[in-house]
C-alpha positions as CSV (number, residue, x, y, z in Angstrom):
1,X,0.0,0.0,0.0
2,X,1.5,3.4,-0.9
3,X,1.3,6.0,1.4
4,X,1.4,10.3,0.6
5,X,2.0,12.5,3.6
6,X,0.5,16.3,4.0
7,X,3.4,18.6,4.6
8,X,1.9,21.7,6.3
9,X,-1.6,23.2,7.5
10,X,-3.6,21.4,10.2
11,X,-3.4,18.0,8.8
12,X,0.5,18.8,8.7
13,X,2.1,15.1,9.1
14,X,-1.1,12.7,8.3
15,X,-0.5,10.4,5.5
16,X,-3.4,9.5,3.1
17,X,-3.5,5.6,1.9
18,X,-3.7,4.8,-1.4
19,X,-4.7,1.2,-1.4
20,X,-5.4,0.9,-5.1
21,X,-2.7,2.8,-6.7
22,X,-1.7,-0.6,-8.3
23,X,-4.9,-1.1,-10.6
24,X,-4.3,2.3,-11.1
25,X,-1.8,2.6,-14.2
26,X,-2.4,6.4,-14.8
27,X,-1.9,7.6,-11.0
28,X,1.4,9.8,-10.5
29,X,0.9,11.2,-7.3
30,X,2.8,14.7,-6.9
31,X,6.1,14.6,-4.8
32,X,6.5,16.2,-1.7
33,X,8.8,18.8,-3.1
34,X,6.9,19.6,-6.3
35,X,3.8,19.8,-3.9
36,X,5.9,22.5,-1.6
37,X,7.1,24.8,-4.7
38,X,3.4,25.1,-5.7
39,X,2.3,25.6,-2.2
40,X,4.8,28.0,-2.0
41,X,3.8,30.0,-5.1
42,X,0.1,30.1,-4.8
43,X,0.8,31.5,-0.8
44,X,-2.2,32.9,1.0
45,X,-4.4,32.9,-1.9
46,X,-5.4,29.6,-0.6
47,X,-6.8,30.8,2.4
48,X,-10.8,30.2,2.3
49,X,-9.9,29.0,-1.3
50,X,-12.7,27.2,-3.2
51,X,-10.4,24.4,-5.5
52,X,-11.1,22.6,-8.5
53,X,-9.4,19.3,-8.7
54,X,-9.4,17.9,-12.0
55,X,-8.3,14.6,-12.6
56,X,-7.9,14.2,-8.9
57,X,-6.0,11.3,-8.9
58,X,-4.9,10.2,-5.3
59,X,-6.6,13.8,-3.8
60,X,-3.4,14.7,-2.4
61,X,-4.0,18.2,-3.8
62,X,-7.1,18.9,-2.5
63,X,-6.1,17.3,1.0
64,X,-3.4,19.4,0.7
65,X,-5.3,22.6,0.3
66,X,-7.8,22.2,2.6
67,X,-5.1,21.6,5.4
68,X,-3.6,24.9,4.5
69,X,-6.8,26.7,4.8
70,X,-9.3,26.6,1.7
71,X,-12.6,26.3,2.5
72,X,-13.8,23.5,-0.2
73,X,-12.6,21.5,-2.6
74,X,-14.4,19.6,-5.9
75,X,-12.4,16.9,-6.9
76,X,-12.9,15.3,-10.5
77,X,-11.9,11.6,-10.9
78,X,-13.1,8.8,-13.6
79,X,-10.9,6.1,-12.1
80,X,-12.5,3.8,-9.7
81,X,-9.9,2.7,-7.4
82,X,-9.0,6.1,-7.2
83,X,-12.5,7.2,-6.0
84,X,-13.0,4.6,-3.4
85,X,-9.2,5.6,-2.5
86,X,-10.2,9.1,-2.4
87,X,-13.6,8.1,0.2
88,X,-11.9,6.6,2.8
89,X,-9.4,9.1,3.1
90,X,-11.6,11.7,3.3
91,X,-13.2,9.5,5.9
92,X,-9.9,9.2,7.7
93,X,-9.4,12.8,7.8
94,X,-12.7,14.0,8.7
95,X,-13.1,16.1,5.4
96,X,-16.8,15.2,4.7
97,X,-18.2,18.9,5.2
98,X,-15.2,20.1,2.8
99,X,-15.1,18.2,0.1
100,X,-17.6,17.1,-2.9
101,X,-16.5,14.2,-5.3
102,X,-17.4,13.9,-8.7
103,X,-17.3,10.5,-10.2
104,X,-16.8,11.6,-13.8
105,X,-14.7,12.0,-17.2
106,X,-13.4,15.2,-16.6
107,X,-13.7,16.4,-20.4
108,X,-16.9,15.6,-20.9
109,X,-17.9,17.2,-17.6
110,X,-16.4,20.9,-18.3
111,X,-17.2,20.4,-22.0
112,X,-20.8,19.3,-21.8
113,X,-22.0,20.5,-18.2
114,X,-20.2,24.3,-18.3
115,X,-23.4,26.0,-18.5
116,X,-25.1,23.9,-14.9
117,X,-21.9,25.4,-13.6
118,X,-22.7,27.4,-10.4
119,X,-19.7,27.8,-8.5
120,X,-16.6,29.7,-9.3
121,X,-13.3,28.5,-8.4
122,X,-10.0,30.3,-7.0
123,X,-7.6,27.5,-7.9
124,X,-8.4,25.0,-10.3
125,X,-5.6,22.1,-10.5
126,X,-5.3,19.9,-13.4
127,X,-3.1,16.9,-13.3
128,X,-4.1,14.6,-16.4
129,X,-2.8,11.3,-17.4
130,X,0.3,12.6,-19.6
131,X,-1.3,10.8,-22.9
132,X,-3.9,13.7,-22.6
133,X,-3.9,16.7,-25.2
134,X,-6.2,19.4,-24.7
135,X,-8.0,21.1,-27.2
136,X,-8.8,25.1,-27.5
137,X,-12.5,24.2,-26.9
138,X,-11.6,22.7,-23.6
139,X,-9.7,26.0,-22.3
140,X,-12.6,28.2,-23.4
141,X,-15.2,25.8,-22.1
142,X,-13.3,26.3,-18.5
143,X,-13.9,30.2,-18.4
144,X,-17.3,29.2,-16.7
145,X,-15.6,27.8,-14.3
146,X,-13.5,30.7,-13.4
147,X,-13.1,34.2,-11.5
148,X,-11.2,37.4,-13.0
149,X,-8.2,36.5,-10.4
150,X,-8.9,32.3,-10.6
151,X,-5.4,30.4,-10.7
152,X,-5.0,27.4,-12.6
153,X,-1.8,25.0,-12.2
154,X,-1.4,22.5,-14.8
155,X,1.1,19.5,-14.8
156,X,2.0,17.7,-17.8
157,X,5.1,15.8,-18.7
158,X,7.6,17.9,-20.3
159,X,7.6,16.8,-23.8
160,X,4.1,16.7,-24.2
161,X,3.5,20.4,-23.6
162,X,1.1,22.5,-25.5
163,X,2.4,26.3,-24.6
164,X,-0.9,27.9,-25.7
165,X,-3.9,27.9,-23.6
166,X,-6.1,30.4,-24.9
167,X,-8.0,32.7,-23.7
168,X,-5.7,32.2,-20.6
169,X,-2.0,33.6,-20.8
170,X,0.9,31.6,-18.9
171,X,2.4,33.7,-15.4
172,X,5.2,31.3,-14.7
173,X,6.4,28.1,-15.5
174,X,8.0,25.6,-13.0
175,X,10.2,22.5,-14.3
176,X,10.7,19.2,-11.8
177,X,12.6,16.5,-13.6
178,X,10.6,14.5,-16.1
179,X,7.5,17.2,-15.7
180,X,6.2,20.9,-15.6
181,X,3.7,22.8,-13.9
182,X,2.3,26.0,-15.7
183,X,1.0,28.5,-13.6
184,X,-2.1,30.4,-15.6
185,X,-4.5,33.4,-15.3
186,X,-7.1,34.5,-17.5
187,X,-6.1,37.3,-19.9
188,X,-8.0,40.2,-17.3
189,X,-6.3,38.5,-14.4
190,X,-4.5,40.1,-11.8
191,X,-1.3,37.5,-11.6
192,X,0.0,35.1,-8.9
């Protein structure tokens, strides 16, 4: 069983099981150290936060978060193992008022259910499976999804990088080994 520990906020030091990961061939949960550079560079901003986690994987984002002080999190996951994964640890760390599970393709959801779309997110995090390519239509379809200041971090493998993501513009960029995490704002946005 693989375990993922919460490095700072009230949870700081709980560790999250992952009893599935191994049916899960797309899960690459987020180091510790990439995890504390993006901490680090979204800052206070997460304080009362409302997140968007899509492709919520392991939830170690979203855990994350909400032991640093944002007040909700939506995670996104079509994977199974990695929903039931995703229940008991929010059973474990007594995260039922906080958090709302979506058990869902995540393209499909922001693509076909934008306009249902009734909250507005400060962070949105998207970690896909690194065989994923998004299309313009996907980036415009998440605009619904956003406020003027909203700060979306994206992770994708190095070589598989698309550098436009129109109608947002790219703040900073963040390279970890084998991956990189782009740190966007829409166009009107007031920056990181």
């Amino acid at each position: 069983m693989t375990t993922l520990r919460i490095i700072s906020g009230i949870l700081a030091g709980k560790k999250i099981k992952l009893s599935n990961s191994s049916k899960n061939t797309f899960l690459r949960p987020i180091p510790e150290k990439v995890r504390e550079s993006i901490f680090s560079i979204i800052g206070t901003r997460i304080l009362k936060a409302k997140i968007l986690d899509l492709f919520a994987g392991s939830g170690i984002f979203s855990f994350e978060s909400l032991s640093r002080g944002a007040s909700e999190t939506y995670m996104i996951e079509s994977n199974k193992y990695s929903i039931n994964d995703i229940y008991n640890n929010i059973n474990y760390l007594k995260l039922d008022s906080n958090c709302k599970i979506y058990f869902s393709d995540v393209i499909k959801l922001i693509i076909f259910e934008y306009k249902k779309q009734i909250v507005n997110f400060d962070i949105i995090f998207i970690d896909p499976p690194y065989i994923f390519d998004f299309k313009t239509y996907f980036w415009q379809k998440l605009t619904y999804f956003i406020k003027k200041d909203t700060l979306i971090i994206y992770r994708c493998k190095k070589s598989n990088v698309k550098k436009k993501f129109s109608p947002f513009i790219i703040k900073e960029i963040k390279e970890y080994k084998n991956m990189q995490c782009f740190f966007i704002i829409p166009k009107a946005g007031n920056g990181i």
